[in-house]
Structures are given as C-alpha cells and as structure tokens.
C-alpha positions in Angstrom: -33.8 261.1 -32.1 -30.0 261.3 -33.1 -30.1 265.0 -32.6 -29.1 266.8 -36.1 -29.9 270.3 -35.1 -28.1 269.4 -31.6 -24.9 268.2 -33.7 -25.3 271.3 -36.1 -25.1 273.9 -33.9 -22.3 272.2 -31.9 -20.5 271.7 -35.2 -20.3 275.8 -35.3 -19.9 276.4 -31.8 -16.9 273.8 -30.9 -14.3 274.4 -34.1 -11.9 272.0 -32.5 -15.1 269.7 -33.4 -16.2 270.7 -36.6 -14.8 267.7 -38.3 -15.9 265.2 -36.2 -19.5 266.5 -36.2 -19.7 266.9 -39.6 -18.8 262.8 -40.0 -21.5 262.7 -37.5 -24.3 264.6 -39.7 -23.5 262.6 -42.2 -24.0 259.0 -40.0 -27.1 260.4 -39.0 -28.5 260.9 -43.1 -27.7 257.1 -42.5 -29.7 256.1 -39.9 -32.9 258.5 -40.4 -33.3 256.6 -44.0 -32.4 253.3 -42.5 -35.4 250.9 -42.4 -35.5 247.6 -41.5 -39.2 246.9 -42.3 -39.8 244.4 -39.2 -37.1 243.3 -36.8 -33.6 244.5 -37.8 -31.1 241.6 -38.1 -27.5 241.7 -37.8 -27.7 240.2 -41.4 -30.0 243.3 -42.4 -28.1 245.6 -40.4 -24.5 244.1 -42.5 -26.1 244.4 -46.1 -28.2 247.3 -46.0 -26.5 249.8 -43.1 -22.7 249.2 -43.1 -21.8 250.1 -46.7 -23.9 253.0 -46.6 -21.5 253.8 -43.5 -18.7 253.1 -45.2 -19.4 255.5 -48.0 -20.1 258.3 -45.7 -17.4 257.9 -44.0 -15.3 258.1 -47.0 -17.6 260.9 -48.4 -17.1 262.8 -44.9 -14.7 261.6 -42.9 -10.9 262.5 -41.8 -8.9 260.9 -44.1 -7.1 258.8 -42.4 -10.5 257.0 -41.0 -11.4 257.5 -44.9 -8.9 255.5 -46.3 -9.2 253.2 -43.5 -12.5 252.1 -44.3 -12.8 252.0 -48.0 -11.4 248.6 -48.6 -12.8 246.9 -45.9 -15.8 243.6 -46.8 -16.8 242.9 -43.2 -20.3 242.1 -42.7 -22.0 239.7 -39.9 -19.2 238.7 -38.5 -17.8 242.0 -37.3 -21.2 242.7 -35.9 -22.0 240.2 -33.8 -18.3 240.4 -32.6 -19.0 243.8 -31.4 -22.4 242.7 -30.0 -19.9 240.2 -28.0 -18.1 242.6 -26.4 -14.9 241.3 -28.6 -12.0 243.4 -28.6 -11.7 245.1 -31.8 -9.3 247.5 -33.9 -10.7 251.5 -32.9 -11.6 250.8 -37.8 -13.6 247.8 -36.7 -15.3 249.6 -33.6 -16.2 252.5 -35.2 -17.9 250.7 -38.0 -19.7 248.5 -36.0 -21.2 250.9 -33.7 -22.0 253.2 -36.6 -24.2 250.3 -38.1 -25.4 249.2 -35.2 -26.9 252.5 -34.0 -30.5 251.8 -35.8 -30.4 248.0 -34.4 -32.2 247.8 -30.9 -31.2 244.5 -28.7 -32.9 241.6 -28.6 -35.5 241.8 -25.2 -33.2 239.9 -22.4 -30.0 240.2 -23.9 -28.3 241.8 -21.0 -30.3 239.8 -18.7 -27.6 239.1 -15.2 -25.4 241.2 -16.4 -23.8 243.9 -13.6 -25.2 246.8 -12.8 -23.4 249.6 -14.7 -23.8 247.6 -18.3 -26.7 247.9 -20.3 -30.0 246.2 -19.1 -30.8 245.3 -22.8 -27.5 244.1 -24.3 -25.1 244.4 -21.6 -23.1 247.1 -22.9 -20.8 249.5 -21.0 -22.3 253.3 -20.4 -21.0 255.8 -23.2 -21.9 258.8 -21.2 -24.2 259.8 -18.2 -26.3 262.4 -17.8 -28.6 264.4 -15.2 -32.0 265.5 -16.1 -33.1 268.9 -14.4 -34.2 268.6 -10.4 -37.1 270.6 -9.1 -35.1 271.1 -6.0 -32.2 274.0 -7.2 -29.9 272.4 -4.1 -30.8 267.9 -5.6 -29.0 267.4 -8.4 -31.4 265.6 -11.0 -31.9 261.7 -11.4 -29.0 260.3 -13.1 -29.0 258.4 -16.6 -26.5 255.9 -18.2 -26.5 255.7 -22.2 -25.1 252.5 -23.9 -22.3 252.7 -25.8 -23.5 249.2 -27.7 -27.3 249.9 -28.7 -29.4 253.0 -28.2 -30.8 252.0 -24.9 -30.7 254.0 -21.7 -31.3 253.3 -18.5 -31.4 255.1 -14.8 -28.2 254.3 -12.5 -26.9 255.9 -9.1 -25.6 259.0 -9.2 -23.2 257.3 -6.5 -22.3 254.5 -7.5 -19.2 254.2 -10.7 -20.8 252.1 -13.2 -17.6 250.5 -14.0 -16.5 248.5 -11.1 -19.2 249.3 -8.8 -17.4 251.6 -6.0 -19.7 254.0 -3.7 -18.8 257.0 -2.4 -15.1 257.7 -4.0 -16.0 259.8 -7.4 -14.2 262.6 -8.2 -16.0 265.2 -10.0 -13.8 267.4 -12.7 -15.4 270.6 -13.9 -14.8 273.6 -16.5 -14.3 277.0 -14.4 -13.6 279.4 -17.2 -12.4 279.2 -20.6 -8.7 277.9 -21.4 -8.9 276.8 -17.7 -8.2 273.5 -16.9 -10.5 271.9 -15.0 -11.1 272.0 -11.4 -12.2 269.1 -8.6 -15.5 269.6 -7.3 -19.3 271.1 -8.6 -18.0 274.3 -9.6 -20.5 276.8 -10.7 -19.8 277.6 -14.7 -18.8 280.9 -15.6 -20.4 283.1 -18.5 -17.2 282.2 -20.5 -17.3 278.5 -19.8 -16.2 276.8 -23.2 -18.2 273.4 -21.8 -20.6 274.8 -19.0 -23.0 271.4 -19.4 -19.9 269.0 -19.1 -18.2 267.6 -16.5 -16.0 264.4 -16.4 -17.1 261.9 -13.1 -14.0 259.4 -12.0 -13.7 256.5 -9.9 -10.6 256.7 -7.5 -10.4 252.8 -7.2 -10.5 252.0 -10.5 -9.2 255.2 -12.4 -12.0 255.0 -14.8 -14.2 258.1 -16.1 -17.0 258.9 -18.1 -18.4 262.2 -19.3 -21.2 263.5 -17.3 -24.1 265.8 -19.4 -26.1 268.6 -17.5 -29.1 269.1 -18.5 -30.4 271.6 -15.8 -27.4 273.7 -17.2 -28.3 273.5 -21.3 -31.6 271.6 -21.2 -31.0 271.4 -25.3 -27.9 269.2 -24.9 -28.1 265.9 -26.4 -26.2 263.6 -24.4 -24.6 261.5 -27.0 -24.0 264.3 -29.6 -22.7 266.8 -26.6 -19.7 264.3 -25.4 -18.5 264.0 -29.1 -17.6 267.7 -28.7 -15.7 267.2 -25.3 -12.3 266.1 -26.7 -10.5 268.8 -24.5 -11.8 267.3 -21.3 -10.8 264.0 -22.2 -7.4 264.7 -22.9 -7.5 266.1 -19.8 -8.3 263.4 -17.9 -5.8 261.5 -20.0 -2.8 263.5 -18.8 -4.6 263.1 -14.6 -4.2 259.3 -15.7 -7.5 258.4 -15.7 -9.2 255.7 -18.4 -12.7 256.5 -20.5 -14.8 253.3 -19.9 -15.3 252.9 -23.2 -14.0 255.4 -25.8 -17.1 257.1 -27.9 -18.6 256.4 -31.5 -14.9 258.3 -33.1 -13.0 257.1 -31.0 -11.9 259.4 -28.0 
C-alpha cells in the first residue's frame, strides 16, 4: 500500500535520495501499525499518529527537519488547517501530511470542487501517472494522486489539472544520463538515470507536475517514485516552471 520494497530499492538505486527515502521507510513503520479501530478522526489522527511522526522524524530524519520537529505540540488544529487548504510553514506541511496519510476523507468532502483537485477532499494532484496501454502507439489512461489524502482519481491526459488549459502541455523528458532533459516523448536510453519519469507543464500557467510511467517500469510506485525525482525538479526550477504542490518532503 505505501510501497516499502518500492522505496527500498529506490533508496539504493537513487544515492542523491537515500536520505530522503530512508525518512520515508521510517513514515511508513508509522502508518502500517497505525490503527484507528473505526473511523479515523482528526482528533485520533493528532494523538495517536503525529507524535509517532514526530519521533521518526527525529529518529530518521535530516537534521535540520529533526530539530525542526522535536519541540513542536500541534495537534487538531494544524490538521484540520491542512485539511483547509491553509497555507502553512513547509515544518507544519510536512507534519500534517505525514499524519494524515492513514486518514481517508470524509465521503463528499470535495464535492463541487474543480476538476484537477481531489474528488474526495478537494486536494491538488501530487503526481500523475499512466498505467500501461494495450495499444504500443496510445499512451495508457492517465491518473491524478492527491497530495491531501490517499485518494486517486482518473483525469485527462490533456487537460493541466491546475488551471484547466487544453492542448498547451509541454512534455520534459530524461534522454541519457547527466543529460538534461529534453521537450517532447523521447524514447529512454539503456542509461537513463529516470527512464519512468517525466515532468508535464502547463505553458499558461507555468505549473508542472511529475508524470510516472508505468508501461516503462510497471513496479514504480507513483508516490514513492517522484520522492526520488529531485533532479528533474530542479530542473524545471531553473526553466521557471512551479510544482503544483511541492511533495510529502518538501520538493
């Protein structure tokens, strides 16, 4: 479910992410022995889940995130302003969505909202992905995952699911390791560093998001895989593109 082996063998493959995946691994010893015994409640969620976050996160964490965390008593609160879609400090985001992870929404919840957030809760997309296609020449249907509960949720593959263009994505692809990426569905080479990632951007509103391929690695795990995919983002960075929403550590 939160892909531990996925994360493991990233964690070896991807040194540059070795320290975030290993902060990861240790979230996910969180969640698996999380249990709310009924319907998790924020309140639950804020007395049972978040200081167990806390201490991994100081156990396993970089330290600056360590330190960061250690002293801090927020509970409910903090929560449900995350659930709100309240802007919070990258300390406060990362420890709500870490808690949050093992909390599904309330049916409804992102009832009328547009069509790139979350159907559930009304979250923006983390990441998107493309299951395999029967057709070698149709790219697969394409998937949204939230970046505010563990829903997911099929969206156009044509359509940017943060301000709703059509038809004015740019698509920015891994040719070869150390190169930077190219425009356009390039084919990966053998040496590929990322050969399952891509990075899909809206020309109107400068926004990106990272884009998983499973018909390229069908064992990538969507949310674990565009932890490891740092490079890419600073990438985009220097084109002067914007993530929708950065990920659970913060890029």
């Amino acid at each position: 479910m939160y892909g531990r082996e996925r994360a493991s063998e990233l964690r070896e493959r991807y040194p540059h992410a070795r320290e975030v995946l290993g902060l990861y691994l240790a979230l996910v010893e969180v969640w698996e022995a999380a249990d709310p015994g009924g319907e998790a409640s924020l309140t639950w969620a804020a007395a049972e889940v978040l200081p167990r976050v806390m201490a991994a996160t100081v156990a396993s964490g970089p330290r600056p995130l360590a330190e960061a965390v250690a002293d801090r008593t927020d509970g409910v609160e903090l929560l449900a302003a995350w659930m709100a879609g309240e802007d919070l400090t990258p300390v406060e985001r990362f420890l709500a969505r870490a808690t949050m992870r093992v909390v599904p929404p309330s049916k409804g919840e992102g009832s009328g909202r547009a069509a790139g957030r979350c159907p559930q809760c009304g979250g923006p997309p983390q990441v998107s992905y493309r299951a395999a296609s029967d057709d070698p020449l149709v790219s697969g249907r394409r998937a949204l995952a939230c970046a505010r509960c563990p829903n997911e949720w099929n969206f156009s593959a044509t359509t940017c699911p943060n301000c709703g263009e059509t038809g004015k994505r740019t698509v920015h692809a891994e040719t070869g390791h150390n190169a930077k990426p190219a425009i356009g569905r390039h084919e990966a080479t053998p040496e590929a560093l990322f050969p399952q990632l891509r990075a899909e951007s809206c020309e109107t509103c400068q926004r990106y998001l990272i884009d998983v391929d499973l018909a390229r690695d069908p064992e990538a795990v969507p949310r674990v895989d565009e932890l490891a995919a740092v490079p890419l983002d600073l990438h985009m960075a220097e084109q002067g593109y914007t993530k929708i929403t950065p990920n659970l550590m913060g890029f």
